[in-house]
LUMRONU-533763 format. One record per residue: x, y, z of N, C-alpha, C, CB in turn; residue in three letters. Coordinates in steps of 0.1 Angstrom, whole numbers, plus 5000, padded with zeros to 4 digits. Glycine has a CB too. Layout:
// LUMRONU-533763
XYZXYZXYZXYZAla ...
END
This chain:
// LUMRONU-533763
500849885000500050005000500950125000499050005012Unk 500750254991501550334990500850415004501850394974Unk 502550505008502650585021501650655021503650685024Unk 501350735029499850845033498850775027499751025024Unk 498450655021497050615016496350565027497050505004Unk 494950555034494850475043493350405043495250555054Unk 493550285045492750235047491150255049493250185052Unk 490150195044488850215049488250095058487950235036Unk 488450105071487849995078486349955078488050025090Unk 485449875084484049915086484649825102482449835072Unk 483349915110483449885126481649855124484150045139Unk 481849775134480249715137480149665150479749575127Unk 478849715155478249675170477549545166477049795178Unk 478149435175477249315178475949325186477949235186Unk 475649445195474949425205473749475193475449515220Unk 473849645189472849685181472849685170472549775183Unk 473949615160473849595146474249735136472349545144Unk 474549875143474549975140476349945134473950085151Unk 476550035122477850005110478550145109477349965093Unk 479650155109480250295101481350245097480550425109Unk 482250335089483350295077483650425080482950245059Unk 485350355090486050525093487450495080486850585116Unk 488250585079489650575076490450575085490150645068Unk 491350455086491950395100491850365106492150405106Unk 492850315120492350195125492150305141493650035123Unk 490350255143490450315159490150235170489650415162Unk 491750165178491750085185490450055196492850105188Unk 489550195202488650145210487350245206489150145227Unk 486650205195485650295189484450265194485550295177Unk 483650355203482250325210481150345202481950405221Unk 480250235199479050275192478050385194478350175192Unk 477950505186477150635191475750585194477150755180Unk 475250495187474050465192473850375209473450365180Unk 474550295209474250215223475950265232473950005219Unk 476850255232477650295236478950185240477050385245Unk 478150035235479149925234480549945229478749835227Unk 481449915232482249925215482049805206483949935216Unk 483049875192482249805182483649695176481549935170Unk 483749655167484349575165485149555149483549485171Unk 485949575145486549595132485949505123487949565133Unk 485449485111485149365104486249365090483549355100Unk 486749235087488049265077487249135069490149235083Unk 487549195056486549135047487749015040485649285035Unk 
END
């Protein structure tokens, strides 16, 4: 992967099913809807 390009993750809550797709990796990201954290999915 060339330098400065960065990834598109998708993070997902198990608890509420709620999805977002940040750029990068965010080791402890809380779901805004329920407040679980969420969990990386690598396709």
């Amino acid at each position: 992967m060339a330098q400065g390009v960065k990834r598109m993750i998708e993070y997902r809550c198990t608890d509420c099913d709620k999805s977002e797709i940040l750029a990068g990796i965010v080791p402890m990201k809380a779901c805004p809807q329920c407040g679980f954290l969420m969990e990386a999915v690598e396709e």
